[in-house]
Backbone bond lengths (Angstrom), bond angles and torsions (degrees), N, CA, C in turn:
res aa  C-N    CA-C-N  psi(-1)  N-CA   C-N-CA  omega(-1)  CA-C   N-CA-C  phi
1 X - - - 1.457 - - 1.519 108.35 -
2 X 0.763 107.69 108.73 1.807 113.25 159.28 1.437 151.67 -72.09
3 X 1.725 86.37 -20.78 1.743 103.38 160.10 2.042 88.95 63.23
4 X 1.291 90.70 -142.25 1.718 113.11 -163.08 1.226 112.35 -85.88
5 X 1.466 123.20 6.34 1.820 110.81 153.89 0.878 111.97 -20.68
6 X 1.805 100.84 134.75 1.545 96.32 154.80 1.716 89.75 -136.51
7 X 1.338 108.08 159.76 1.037 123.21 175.32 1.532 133.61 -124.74
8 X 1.694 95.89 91.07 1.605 101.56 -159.23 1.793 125.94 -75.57
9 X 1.131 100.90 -20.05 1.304 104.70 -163.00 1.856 99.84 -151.97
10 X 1.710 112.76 165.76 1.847 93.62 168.02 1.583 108.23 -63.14
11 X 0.952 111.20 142.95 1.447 132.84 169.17 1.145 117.81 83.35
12 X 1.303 124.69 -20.23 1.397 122.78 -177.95 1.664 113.93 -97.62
13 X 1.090 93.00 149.11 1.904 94.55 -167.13 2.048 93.73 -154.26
14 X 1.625 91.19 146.29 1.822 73.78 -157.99 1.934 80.39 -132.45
15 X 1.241 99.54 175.02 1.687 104.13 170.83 1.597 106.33 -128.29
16 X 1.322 112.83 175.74 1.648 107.80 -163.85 1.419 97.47 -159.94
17 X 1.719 117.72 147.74 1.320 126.29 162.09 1.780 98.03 -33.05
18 X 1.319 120.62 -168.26 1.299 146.11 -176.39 1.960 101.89 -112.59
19 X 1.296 110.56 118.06 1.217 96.02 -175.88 1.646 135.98 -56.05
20 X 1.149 103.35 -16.42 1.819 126.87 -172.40 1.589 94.03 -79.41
21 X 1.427 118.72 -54.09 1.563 123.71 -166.69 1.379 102.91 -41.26
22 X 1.621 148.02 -54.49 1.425 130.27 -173.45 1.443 88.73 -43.33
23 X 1.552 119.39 -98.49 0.989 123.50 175.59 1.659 150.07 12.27
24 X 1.299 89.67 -53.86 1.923 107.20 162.09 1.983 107.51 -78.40
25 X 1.163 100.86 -48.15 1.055 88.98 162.58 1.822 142.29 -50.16
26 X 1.140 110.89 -62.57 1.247 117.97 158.49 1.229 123.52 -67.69
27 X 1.471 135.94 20.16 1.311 152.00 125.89 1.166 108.12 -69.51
28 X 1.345 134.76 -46.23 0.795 134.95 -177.12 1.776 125.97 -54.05
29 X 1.400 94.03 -37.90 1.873 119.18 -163.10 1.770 76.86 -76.44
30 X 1.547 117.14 -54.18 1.786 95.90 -153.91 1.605 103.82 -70.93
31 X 1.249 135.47 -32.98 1.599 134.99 169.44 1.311 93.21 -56.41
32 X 1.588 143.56 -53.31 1.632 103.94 -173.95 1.405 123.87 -60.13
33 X 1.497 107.83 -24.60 1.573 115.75 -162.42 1.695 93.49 -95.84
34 X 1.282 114.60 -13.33 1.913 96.26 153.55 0.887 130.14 -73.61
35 X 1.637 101.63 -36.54 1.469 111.75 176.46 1.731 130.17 -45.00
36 X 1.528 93.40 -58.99 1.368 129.36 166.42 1.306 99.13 -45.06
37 X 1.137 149.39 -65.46 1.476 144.65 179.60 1.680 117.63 -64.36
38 X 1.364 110.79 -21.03 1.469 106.59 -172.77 1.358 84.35 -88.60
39 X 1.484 132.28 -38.08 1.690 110.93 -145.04 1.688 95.11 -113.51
40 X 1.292 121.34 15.43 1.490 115.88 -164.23 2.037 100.69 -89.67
41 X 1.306 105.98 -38.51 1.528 107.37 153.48 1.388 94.54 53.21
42 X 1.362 117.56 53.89 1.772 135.61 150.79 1.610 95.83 89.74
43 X 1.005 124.41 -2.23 1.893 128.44 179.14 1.511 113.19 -86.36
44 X 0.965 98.43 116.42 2.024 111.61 179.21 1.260 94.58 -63.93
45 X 1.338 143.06 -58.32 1.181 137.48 -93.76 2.419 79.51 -105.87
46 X 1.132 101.52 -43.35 1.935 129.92 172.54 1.190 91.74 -36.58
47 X 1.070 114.46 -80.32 1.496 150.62 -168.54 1.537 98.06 -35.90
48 X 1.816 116.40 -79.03 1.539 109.68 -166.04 1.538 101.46 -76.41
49 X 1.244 137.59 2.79 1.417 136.73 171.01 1.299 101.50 -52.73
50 X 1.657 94.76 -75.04 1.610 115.51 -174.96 1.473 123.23 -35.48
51 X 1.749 115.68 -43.96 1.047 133.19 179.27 1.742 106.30 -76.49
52 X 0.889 129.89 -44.67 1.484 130.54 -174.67 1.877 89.12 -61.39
53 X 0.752 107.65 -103.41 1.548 109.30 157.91 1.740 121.29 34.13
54 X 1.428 87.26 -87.58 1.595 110.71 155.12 1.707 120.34 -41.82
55 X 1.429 100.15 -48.35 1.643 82.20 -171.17 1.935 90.72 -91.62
56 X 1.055 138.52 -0.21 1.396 114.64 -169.38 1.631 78.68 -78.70
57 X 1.688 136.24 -35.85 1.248 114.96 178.67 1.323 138.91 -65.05
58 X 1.368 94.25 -36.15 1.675 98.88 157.83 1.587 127.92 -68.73
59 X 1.350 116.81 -12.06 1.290 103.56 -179.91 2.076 103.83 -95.54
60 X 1.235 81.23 -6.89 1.676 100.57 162.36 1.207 118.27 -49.95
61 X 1.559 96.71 -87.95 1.398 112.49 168.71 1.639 128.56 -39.94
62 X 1.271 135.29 -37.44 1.109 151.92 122.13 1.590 131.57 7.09
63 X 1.104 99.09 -58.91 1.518 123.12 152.79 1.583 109.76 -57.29
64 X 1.229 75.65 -73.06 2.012 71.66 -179.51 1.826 104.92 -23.96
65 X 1.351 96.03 -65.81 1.869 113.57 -140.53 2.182 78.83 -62.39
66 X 1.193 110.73 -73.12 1.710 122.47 175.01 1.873 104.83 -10.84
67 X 1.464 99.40 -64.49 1.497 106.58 -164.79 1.596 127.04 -144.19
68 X 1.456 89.77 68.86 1.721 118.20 -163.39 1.422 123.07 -59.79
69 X 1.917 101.07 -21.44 1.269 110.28 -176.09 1.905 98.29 -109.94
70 X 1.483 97.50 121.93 1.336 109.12 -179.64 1.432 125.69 -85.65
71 X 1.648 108.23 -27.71 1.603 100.18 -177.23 1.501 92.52 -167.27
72 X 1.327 100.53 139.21 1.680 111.18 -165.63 1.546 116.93 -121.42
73 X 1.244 122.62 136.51 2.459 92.70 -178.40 1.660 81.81 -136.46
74 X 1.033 113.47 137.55 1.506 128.60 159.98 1.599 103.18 -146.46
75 X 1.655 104.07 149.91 1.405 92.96 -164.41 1.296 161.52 -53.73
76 X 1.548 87.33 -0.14 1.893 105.34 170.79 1.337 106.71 -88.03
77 X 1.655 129.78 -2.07 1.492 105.58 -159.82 1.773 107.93 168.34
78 X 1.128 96.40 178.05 1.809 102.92 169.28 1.346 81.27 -125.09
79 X 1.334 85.54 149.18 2.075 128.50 170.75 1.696 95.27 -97.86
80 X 1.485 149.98 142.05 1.204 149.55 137.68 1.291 124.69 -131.59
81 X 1.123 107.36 152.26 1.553 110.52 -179.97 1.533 114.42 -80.64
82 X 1.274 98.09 129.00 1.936 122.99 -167.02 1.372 92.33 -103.72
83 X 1.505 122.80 142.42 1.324 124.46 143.93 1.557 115.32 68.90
84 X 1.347 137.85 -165.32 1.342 136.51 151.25 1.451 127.81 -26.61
85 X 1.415 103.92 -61.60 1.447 106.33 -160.64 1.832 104.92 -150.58
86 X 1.546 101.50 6.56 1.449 101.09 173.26 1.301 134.00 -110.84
87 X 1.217 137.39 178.52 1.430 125.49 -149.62 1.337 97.08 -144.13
88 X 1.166 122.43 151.74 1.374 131.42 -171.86 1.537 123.87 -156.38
89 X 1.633 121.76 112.64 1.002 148.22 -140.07 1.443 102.29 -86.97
90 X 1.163 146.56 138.93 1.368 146.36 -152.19 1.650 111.93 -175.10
91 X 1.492 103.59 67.84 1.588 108.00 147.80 1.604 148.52 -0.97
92 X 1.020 113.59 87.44 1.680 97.41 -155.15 1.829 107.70 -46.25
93 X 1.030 142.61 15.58 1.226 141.11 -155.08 1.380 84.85 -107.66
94 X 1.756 126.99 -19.51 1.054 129.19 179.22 1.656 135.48 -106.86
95 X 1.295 96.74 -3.09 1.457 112.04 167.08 1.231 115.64 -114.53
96 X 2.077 88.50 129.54 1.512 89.05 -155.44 1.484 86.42 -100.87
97 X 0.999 130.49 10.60 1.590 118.08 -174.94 1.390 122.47 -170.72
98 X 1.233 139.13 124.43 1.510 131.39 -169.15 1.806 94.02 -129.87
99 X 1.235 103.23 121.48 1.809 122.43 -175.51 1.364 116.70 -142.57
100 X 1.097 122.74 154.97 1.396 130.61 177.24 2.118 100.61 -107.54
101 X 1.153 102.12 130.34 1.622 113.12 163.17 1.611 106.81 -94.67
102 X 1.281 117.01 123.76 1.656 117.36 171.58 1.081 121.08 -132.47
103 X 0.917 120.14 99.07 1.590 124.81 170.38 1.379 148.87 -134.37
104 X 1.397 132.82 128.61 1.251 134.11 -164.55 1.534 113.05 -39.78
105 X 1.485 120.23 161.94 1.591 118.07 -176.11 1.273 86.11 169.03
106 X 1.899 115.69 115.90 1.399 111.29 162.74 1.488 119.21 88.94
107 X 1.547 96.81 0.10 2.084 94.91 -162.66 1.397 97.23 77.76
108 X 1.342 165.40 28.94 1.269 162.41 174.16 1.521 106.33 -129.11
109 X 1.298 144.57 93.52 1.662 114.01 148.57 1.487 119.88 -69.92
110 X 1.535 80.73 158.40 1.591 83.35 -167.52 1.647 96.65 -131.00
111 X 1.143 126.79 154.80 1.716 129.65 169.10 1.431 112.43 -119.42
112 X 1.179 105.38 138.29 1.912 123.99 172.58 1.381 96.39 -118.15
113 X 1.726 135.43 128.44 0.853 150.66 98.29 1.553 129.00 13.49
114 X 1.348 139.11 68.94 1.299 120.20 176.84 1.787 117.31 -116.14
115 X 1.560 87.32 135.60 1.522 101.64 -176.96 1.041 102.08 -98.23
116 X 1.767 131.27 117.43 1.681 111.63 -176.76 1.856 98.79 -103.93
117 X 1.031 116.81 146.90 1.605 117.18 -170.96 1.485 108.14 -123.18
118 X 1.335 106.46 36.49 1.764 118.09 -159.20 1.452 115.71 63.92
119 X 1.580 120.28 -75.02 1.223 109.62 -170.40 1.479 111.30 -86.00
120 X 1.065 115.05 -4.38 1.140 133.43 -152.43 1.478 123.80 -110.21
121 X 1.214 137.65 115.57 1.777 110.10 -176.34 1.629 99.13 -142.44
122 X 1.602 119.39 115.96 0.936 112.86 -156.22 1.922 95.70 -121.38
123 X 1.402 112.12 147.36 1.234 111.30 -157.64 1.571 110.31 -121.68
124 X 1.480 124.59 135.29 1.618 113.93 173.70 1.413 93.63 -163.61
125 X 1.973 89.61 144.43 0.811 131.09 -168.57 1.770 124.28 -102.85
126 X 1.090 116.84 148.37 1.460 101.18 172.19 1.597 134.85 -39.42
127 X 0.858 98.53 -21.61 2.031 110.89 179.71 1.707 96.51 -93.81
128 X 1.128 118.94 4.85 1.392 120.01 -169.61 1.480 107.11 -118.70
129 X 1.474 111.92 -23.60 1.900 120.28 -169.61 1.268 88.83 -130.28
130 X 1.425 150.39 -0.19 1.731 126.44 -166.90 1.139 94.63 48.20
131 X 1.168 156.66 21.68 1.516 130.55 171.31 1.643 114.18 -140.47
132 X 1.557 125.14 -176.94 1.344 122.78 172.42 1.699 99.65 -65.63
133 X 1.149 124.41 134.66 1.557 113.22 146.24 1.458 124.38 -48.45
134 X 1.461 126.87 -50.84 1.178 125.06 164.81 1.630 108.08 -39.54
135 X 1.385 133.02 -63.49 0.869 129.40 -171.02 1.606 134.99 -41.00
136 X 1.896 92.07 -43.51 1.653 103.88 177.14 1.396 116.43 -102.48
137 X 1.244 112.94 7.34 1.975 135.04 156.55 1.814 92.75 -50.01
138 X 1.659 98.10 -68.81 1.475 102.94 -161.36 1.330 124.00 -55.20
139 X 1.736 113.91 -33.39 1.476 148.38 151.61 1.246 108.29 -16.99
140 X 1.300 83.82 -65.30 1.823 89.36 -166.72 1.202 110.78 -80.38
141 X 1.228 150.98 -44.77 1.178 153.85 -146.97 1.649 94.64 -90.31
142 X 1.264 105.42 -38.13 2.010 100.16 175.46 2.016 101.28 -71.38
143 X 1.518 103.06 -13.75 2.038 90.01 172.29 1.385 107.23 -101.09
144 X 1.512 124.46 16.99 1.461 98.98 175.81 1.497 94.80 -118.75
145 X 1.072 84.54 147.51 1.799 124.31 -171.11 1.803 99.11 -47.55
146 X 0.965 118.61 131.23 1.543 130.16 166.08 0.966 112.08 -46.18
């Protein structure tokens, strides 16, 4: 399964939020802020919960729409997303390790993706690649250079 590859150019092949996820999200923000109004019943305090709430989802979602493509490999390197909304270019000369973490929680396992870059250890998840992590572990490790 490949989920949200995309494949822009030779060699480069990138992964991406899920296109619906902004979306659910900011569905999400206006049901809290209904919520917040149906159940706040003359209380401020309900009310700006609900709303704080709301925008930590929208500034969620946001992200998404800002920086959709999460992790990129063409043959010099991985592309990843740094910070809020920035991206950061990473040389394979600099990744010392590409692994999957899996572990049970809830009756569910779940897998994170980790790229460690020495100082660096950067983590993604399925809602983060459209795809298995196991899957784009293997990806990558068949694009870096021998």
């Amino acid at each position: 399964m490949l989920g949200n590859m995309d494949t822009t150019s030779s060699g480069t092949r990138q992964w991406r939020v899920p296109v619906a996820l902004p979306a659910v999200k900011a569905g999400g923000a206006g049901a809290l802020v209904a919520l917040g109004l149906l159940l706040a019943d003359g209380d401020p305090v309900r009310l700006t919960l609900a709303v704080l709430a709301a925008a930590a989802l929208l500034v969620w979602a946001a992200r998404d729409l800002l920086v959709p493509v999460r992790l990129a490999v063409d043959p010099e390197g991985l592309t990843v997303v740094s910070g809020f909304a920035g991206r950061r270019r990473l040389p394979w000369s600099q990744v010392a390790e590409i692994r999957v973490d899996q572990r049970a929680r809830l009756g569910r396992s779940n897998a994170a993706l980790e790229v460690d870059a020495g100082e660096t250890l950067h983590l993604f998840g399925r809602f983060d690649l459209d795809a298995d992590p196991v899957d784009v572990a293997a990806q990558l490790r068949a694009a870096r250079p021998a």
